[in-house]
TIKOLTI-164439 format. One record per residue (C-alpha): residue number from 1; x, y, z. Coordinates in Angstrom, 2 decimals, always signed. Example, Ala and Ser with C-alpha at 12.3 -4.5 7.8 and 13.67 -1.06 7.14 Angstrom:
BEGIN
+-----+---------+---------+---------+
|   k |       X |       Y |       Z |
+-----+---------+---------+---------+
|   1 |  +12.30 |   -4.50 |   +7.80 |
|   2 |  +13.67 |   -1.06 |   +7.14 |
+-----+---------+---------+---------+
This chain:
BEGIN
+-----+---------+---------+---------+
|   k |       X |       Y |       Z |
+-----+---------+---------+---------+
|   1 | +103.04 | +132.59 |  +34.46 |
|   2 | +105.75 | +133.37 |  +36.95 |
|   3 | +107.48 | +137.28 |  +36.99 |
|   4 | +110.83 | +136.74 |  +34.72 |
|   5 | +108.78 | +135.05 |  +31.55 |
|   6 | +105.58 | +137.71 |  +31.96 |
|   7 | +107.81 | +140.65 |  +31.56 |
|   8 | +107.69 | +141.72 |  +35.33 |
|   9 | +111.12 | +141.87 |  +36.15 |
|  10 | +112.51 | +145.21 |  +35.34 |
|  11 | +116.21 | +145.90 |  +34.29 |
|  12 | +116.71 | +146.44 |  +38.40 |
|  13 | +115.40 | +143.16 |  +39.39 |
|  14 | +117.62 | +141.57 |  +36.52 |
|  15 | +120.74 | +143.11 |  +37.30 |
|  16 | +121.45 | +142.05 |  +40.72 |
|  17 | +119.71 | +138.76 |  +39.68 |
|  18 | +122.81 | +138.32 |  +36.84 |
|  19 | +125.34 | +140.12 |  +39.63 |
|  20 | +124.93 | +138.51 |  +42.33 |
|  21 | +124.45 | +134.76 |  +41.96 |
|  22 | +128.09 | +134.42 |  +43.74 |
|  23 | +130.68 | +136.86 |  +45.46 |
|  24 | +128.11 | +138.83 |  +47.46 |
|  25 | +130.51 | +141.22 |  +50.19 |
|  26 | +131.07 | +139.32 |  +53.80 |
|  27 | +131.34 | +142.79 |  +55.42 |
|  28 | +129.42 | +144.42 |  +57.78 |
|  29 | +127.17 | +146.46 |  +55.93 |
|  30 | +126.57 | +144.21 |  +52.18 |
|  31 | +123.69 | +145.79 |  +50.71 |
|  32 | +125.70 | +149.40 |  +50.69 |
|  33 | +129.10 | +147.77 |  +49.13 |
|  34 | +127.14 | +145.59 |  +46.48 |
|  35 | +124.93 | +148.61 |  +45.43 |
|  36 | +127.80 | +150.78 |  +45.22 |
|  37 | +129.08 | +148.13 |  +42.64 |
|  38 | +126.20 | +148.15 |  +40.77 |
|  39 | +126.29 | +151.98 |  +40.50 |
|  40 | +129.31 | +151.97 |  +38.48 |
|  41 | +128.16 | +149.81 |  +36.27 |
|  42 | +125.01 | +151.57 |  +35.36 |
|  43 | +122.49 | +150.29 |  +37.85 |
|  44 | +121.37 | +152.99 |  +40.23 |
|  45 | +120.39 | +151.61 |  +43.40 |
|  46 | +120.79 | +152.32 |  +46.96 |
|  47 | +122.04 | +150.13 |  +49.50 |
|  48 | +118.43 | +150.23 |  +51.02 |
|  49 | +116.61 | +149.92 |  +47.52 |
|  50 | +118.63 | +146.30 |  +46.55 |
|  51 | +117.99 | +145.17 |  +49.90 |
|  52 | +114.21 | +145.84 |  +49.63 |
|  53 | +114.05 | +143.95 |  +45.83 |
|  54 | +116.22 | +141.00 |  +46.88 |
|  55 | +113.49 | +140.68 |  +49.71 |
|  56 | +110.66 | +141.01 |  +47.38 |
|  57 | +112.19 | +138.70 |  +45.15 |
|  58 | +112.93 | +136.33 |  +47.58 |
|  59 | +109.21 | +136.51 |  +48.98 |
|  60 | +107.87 | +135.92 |  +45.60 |
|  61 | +109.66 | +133.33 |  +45.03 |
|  62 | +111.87 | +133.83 |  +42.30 |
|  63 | +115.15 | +133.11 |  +44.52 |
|  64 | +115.17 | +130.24 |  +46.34 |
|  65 | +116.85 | +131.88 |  +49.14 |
|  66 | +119.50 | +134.42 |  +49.63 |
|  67 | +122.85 | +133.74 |  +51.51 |
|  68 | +125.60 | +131.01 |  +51.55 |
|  69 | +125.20 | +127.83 |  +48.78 |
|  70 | +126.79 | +125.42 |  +51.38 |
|  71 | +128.77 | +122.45 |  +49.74 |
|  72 | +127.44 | +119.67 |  +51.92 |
|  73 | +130.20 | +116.99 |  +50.50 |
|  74 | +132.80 | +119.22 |  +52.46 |
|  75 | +131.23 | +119.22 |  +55.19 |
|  76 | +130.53 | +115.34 |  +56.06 |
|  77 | +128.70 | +112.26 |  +55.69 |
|  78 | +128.57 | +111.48 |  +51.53 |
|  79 | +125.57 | +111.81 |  +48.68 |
|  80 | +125.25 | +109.58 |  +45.74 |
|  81 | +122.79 | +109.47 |  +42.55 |
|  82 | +120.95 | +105.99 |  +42.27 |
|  83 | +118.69 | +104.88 |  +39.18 |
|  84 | +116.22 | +102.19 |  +39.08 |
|  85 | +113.37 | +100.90 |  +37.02 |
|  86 | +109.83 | +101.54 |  +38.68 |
|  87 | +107.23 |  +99.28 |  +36.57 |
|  88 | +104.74 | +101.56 |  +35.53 |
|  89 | +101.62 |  +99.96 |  +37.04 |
|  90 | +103.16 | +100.33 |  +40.12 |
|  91 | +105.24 | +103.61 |  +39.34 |
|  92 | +103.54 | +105.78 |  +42.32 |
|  93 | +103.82 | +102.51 |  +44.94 |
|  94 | +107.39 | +103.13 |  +44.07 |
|  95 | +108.06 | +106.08 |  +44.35 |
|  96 | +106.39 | +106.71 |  +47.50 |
|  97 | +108.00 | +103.87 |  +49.03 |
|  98 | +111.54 | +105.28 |  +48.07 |
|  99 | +110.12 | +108.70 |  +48.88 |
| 100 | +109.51 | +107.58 |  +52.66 |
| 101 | +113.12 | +107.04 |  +53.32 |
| 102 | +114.74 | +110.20 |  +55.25 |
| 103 | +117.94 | +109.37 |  +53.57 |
| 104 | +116.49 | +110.53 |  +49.93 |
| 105 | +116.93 | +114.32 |  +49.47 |
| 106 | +115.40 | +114.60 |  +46.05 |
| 107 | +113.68 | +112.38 |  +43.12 |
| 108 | +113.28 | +112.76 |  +39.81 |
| 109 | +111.05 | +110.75 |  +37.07 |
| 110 | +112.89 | +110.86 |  +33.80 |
| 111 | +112.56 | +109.72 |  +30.37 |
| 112 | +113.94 | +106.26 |  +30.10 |
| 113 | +112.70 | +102.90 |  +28.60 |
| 114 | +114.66 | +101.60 |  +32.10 |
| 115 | +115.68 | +103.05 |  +34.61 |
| 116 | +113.28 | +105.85 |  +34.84 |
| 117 | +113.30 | +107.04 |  +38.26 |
| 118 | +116.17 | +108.59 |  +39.92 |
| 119 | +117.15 | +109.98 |  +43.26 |
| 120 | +119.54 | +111.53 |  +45.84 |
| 121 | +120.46 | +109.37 |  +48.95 |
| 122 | +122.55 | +111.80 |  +51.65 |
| 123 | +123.92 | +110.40 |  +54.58 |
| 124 | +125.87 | +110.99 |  +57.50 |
| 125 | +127.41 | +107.80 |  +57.48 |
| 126 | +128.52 | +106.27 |  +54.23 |
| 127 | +128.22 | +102.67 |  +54.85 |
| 128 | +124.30 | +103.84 |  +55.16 |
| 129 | +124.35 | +103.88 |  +51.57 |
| 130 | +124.34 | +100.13 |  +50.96 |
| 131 | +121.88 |  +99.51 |  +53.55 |
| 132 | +119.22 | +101.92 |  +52.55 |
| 133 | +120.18 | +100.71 |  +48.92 |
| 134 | +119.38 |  +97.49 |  +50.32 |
| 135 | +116.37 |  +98.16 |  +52.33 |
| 136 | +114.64 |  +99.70 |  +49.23 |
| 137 | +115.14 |  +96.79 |  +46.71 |
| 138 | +113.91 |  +94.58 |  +49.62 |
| 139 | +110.15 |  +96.91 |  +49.93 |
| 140 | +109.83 |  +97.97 |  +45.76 |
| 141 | +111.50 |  +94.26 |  +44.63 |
| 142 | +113.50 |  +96.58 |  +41.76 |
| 143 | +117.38 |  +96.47 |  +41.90 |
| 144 | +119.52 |  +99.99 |  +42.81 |
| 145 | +121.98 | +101.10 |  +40.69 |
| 146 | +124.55 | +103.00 |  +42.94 |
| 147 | +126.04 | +105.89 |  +40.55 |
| 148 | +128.61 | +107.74 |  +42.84 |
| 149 | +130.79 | +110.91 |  +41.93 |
| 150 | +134.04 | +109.49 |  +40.66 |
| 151 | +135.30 | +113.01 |  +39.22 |
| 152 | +133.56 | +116.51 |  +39.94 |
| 153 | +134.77 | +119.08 |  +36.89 |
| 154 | +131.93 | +121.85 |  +37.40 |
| 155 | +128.98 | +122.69 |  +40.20 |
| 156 | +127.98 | +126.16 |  +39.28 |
| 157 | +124.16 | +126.36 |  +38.55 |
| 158 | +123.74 | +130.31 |  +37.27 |
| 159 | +121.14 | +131.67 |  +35.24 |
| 160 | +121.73 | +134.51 |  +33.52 |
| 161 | +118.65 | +136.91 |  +32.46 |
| 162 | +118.47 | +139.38 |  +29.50 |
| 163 | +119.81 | +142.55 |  +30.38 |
| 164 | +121.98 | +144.72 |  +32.21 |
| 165 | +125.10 | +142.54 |  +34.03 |
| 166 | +124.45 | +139.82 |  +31.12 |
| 167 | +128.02 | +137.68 |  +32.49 |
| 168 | +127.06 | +137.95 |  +35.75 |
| 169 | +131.25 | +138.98 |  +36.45 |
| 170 | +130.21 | +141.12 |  +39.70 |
| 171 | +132.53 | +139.31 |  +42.62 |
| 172 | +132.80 | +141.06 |  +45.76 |
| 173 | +133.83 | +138.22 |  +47.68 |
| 174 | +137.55 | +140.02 |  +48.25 |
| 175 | +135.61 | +142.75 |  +50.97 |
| 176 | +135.56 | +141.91 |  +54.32 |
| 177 | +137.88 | +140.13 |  +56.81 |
| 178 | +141.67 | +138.58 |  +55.48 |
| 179 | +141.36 | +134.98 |  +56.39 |
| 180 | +143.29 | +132.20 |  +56.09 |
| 181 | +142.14 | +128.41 |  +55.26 |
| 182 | +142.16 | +126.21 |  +58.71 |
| 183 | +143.32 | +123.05 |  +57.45 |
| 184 | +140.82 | +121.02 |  +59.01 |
| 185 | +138.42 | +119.39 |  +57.76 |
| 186 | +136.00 | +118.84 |  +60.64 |
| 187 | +134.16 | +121.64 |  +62.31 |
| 188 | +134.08 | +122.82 |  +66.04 |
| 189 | +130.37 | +123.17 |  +67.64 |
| 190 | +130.52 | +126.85 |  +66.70 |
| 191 | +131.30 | +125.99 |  +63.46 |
| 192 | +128.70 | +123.61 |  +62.98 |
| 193 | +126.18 | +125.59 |  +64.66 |
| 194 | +126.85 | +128.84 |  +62.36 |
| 195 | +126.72 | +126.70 |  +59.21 |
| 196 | +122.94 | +125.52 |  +60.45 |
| 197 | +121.71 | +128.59 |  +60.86 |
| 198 | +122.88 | +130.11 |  +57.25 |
| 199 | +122.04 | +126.61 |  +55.40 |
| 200 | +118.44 | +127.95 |  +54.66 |
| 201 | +120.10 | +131.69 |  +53.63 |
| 202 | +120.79 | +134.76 |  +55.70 |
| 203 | +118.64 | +136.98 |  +56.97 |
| 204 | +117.53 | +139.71 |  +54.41 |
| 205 | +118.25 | +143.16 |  +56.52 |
| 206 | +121.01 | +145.81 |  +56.24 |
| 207 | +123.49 | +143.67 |  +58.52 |
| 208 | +122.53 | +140.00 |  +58.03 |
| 209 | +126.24 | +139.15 |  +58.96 |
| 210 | +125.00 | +140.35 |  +62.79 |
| 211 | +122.24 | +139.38 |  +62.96 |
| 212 | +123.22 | +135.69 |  +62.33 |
| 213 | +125.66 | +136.12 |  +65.13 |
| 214 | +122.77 | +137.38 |  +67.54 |
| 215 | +121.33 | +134.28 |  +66.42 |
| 216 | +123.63 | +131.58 |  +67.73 |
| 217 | +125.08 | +133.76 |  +70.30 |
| 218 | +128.63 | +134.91 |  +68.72 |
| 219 | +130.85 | +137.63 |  +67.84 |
| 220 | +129.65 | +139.48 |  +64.61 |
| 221 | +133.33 | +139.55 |  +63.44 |
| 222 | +133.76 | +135.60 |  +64.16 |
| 223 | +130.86 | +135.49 |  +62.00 |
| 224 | +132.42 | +137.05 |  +58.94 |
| 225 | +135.20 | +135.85 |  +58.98 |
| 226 | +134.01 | +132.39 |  +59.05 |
| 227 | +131.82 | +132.26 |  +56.68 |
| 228 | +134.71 | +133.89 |  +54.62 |
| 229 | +137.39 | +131.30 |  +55.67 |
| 230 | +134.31 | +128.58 |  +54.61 |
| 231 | +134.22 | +130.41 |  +51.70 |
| 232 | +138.20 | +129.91 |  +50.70 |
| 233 | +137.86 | +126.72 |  +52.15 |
| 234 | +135.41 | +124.92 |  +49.62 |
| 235 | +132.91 | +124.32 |  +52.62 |
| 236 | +130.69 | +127.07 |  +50.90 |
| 237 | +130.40 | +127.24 |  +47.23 |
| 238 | +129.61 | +131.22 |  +46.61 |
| 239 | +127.46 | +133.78 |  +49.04 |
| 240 | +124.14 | +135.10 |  +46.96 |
| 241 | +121.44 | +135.50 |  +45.26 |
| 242 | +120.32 | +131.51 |  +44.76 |
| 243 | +117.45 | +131.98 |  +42.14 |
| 244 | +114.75 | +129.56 |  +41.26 |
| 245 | +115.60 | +128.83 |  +37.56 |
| 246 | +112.00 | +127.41 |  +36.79 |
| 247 | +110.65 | +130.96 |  +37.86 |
| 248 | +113.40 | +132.42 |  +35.69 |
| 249 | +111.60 | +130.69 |  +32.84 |
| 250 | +114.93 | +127.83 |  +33.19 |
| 251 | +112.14 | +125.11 |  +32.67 |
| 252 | +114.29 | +122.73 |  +30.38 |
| 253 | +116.68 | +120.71 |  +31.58 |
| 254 | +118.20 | +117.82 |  +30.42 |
| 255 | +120.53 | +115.24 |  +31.85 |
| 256 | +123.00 | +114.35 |  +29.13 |
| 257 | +124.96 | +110.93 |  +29.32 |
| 258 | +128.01 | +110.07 |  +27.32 |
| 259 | +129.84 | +106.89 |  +26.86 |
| 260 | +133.24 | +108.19 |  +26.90 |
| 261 | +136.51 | +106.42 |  +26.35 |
| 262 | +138.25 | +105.94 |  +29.88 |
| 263 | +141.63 | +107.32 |  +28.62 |
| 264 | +140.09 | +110.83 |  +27.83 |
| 265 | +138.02 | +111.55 |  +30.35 |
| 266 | +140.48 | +113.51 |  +32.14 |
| 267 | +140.22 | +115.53 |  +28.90 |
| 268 | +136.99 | +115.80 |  +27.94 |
| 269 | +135.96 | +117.05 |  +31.43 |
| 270 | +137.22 | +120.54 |  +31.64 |
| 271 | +136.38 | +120.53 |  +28.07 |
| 272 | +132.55 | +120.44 |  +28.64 |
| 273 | +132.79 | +122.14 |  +32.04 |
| 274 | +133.80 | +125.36 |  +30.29 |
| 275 | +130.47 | +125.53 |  +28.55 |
| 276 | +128.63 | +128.70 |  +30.48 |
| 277 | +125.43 | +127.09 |  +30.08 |
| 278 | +126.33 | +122.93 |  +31.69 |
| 279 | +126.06 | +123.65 |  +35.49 |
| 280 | +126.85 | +120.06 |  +36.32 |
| 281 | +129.41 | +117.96 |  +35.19 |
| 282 | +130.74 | +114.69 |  +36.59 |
| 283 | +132.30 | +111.25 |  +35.80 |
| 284 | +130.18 | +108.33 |  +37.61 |
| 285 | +130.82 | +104.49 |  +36.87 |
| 286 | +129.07 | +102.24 |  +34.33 |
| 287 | +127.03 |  +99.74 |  +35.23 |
| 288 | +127.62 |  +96.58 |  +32.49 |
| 289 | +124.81 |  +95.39 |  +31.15 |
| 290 | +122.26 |  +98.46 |  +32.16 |
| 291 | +124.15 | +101.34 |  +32.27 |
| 292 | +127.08 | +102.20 |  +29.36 |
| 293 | +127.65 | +105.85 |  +30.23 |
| 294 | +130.46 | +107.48 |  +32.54 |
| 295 | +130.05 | +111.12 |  +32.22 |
| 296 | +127.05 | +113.53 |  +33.08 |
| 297 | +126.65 | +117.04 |  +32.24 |
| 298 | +123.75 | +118.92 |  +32.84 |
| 299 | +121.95 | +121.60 |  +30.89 |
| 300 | +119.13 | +124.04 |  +31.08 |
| 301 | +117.22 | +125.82 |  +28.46 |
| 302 | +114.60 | +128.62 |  +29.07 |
| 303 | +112.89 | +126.34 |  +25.69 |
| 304 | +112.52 | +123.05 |  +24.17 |
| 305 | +114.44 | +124.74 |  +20.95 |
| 306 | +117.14 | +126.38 |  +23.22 |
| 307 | +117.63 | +123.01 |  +25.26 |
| 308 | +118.08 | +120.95 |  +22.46 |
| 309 | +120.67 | +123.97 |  +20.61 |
| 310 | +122.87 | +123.64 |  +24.08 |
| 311 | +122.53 | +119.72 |  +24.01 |
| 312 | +124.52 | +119.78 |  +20.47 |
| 313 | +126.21 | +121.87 |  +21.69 |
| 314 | +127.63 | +119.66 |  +23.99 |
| 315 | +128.28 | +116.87 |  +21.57 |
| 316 | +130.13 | +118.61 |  +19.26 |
| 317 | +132.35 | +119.86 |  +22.08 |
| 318 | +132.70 | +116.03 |  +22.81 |
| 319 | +133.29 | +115.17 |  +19.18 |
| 320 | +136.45 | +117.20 |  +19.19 |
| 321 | +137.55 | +114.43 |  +21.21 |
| 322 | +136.42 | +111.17 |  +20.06 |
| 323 | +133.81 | +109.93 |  +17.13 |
| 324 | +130.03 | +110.67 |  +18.81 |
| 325 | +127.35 | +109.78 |  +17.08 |
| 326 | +125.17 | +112.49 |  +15.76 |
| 327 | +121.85 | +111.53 |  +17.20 |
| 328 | +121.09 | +110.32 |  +21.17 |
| 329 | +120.53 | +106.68 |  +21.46 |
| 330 | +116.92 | +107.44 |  +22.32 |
| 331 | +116.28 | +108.80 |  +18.59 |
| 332 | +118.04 | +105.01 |  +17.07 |
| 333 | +116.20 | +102.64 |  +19.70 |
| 334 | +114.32 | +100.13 |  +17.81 |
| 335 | +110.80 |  +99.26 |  +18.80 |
| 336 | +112.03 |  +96.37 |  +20.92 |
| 337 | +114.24 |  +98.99 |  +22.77 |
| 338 | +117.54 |  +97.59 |  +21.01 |
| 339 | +120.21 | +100.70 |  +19.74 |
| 340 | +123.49 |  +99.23 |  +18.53 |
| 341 | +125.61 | +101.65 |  +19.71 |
| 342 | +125.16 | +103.89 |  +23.19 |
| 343 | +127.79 | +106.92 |  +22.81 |
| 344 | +125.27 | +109.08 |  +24.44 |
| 345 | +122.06 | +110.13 |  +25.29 |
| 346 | +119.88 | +112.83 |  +27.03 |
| 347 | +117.37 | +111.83 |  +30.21 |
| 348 | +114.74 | +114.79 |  +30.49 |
| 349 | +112.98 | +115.18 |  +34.17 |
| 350 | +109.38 | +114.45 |  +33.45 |
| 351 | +108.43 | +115.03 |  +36.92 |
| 352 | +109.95 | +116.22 |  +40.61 |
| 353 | +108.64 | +113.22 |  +43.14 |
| 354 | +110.59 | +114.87 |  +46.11 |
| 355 | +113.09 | +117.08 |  +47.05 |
| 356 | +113.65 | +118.23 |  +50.17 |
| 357 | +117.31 | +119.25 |  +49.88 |
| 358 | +120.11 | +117.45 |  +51.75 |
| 359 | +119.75 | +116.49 |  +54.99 |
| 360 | +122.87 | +119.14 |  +56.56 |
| 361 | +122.13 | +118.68 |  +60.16 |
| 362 | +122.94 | +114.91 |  +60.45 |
| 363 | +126.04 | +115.22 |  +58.48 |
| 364 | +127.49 | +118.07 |  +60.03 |
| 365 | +126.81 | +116.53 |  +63.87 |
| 366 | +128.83 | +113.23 |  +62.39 |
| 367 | +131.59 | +115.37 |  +61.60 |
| 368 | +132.11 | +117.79 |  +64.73 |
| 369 | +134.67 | +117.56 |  +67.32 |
+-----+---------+---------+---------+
């Protein structure tokens, strides 16, 4: 059982956990500024003290990493979800054929009398898409559904833990350097060389900030205020704690799918975005025939009772808008697999069959001056 559902994680560990899952301090000296926050508030650590848990924690496991969560779609090259149907005498052939192309970051089995595996293609070069696309139909024989980001209306996976800091409204990301957005969209060698070295997190010690610039060879200062400006910028989502939400006890998560009306998507979007507990939310294209839904938002549940609470949740947010059905199409499917009417459904990961996280390297090299 991991640390958050036995009990092991005292108040401590859970308050910087809730605190600092965004708008940890780009200053020189972090750990002093963010404990110093936590202090009024209740929590009374040192600046040496949170650095030592948030390396424990990180060691054990229970964050992912610690540092900058690096939006890779502003930084080059493109990503897209794709679906298919992977018979299921040959389910494992499948997936590890899929599997064995570079170009797929992650890969999900999901519950689906179709299309029941899905996956992550990044690449540098977007016109890779339809020839990967293409070289994977030609090895597995099973058609591709492409299901690109038409509309983002919320990224912001945060899992907030019982006790002290419960909103998780600790944002520190005003201290350090003023800095002003570049207006480019590329990225200089020192640029791109910087946002390697943070992609896997910072370094876990009193001045990461410097000792990331003693990394790469450049000025601590340049440092901060680059990551800041990347910050403003959109090329970095938040700097923190990045926590794993399975060892959080997150182990629930369910892909909901709506068939929304075209004219009110624009509506229904921020709508279901301002739900604290959907930490994805998108509109992606239909596919006729196959594939009746538009909209995606994704939930998490630390259990089956809680995941299915925030899943109605979500429909009777969306029934403020237009006439949903009460139950998911996957409750009316007959036993031939017929359901007269698809307004929405929920796809539950069953099984992770890779994920190796996107492939930042290429992409940023395709986009440097």
């Amino acid at each position: 059982m991991d640390r958050a559902q036995s009990g092991d994680l005292d108040e401590y560990d859970r308050a910087l956990i809730n605190a600092f899952q965004g708008g940890f301090p780009v200053c020189e000296e972090p750990f002093e500024r963010a404990a110093a926050a936590l202090r009024e508030r209740g929590i009374d650590l040192s600046g040496p003290e949170l650095l030592a848990r948030i390396e424990r924690l990180d060691r054990e496991g229970v964050l992912t990493r610690f540092g900058a969560l690096i939006d890779a779609s502003e930084i080059g090259g493109t990503a897209t979800l794709v679906a298919m149907h992977a018979p299921e005498e040959r389910y494992e052939e499948v997936a590890q054929t899929v599997n064995a192309h570079r170009e797929v970051a992650h890969n999900y089995e999901r519950e689906h009398p179709h299309l029941n595996m899905w996956f992550v293609l990044s690449v540098a070069d977007e016109s890779r898409v339809e020839e990967v696309l293409a070289e994977i139909e030609a090895e597995t024989g099973q058609e591709t559904y492409d299901l690109p980001k038409q509309r983002e209306f919320r990224v912001e996976a945060k899992f907030m833990l019982d006790g002290p800091v419960p909103e998780g409204d600790v944002d520190l990301s005003d201290l350090g350097p003023a800095v002003e957005p570049s207006g480019r969209s590329s990225l200089t060698p020192d640029e791109r060389d910087l946002l390697l070295a943070i992609q896997g997190g910072l370094p876990i010690v009193e001045r990461p900030y410097k000792a990331v610039a003693e990394e790469i060879g450049a000025d601590p200062g340049w440092v901060r205020e680059t990551i800041k400006r990347f910050d403003q910028e959109g090329k970095i989502r938040r700097v923190g704690a990045i926590p794993n939400h399975y060892a959080l006890g997150y182990t629930e998560n369910g892909m909901t799918v709506w068939n929304v009306p075209d004219e009110l998507v624009a509506e229904v979007g921020p709508a279901i975005a301002s739900l604290p507990f959907v930490t994805h939310c998108y509109e992606r294209p239909r596919h006729e025939g196959v594939w009746p839904y538009n909209f995606f938002a994704m939930t998490h549940g630390r259990s089956e009772a809680e995941s299915e609470q925030r899943i109605e949740q979500v429909r009777e947010r969306m029934a403020e808008f237009w006439d949903v059905d009460a139950e998911p199409a996957s409750a009316r499917r007959t036993e031939s697999g017929d359901v007269e009417d698809e307004d929405w459904d929920t796809l539950f990961s069953t099984r992770i069959l890779k994920k190796t996280g996107i492939r930042l390297d290429e992409r940023a090299d395709a986009n440097t001056d």
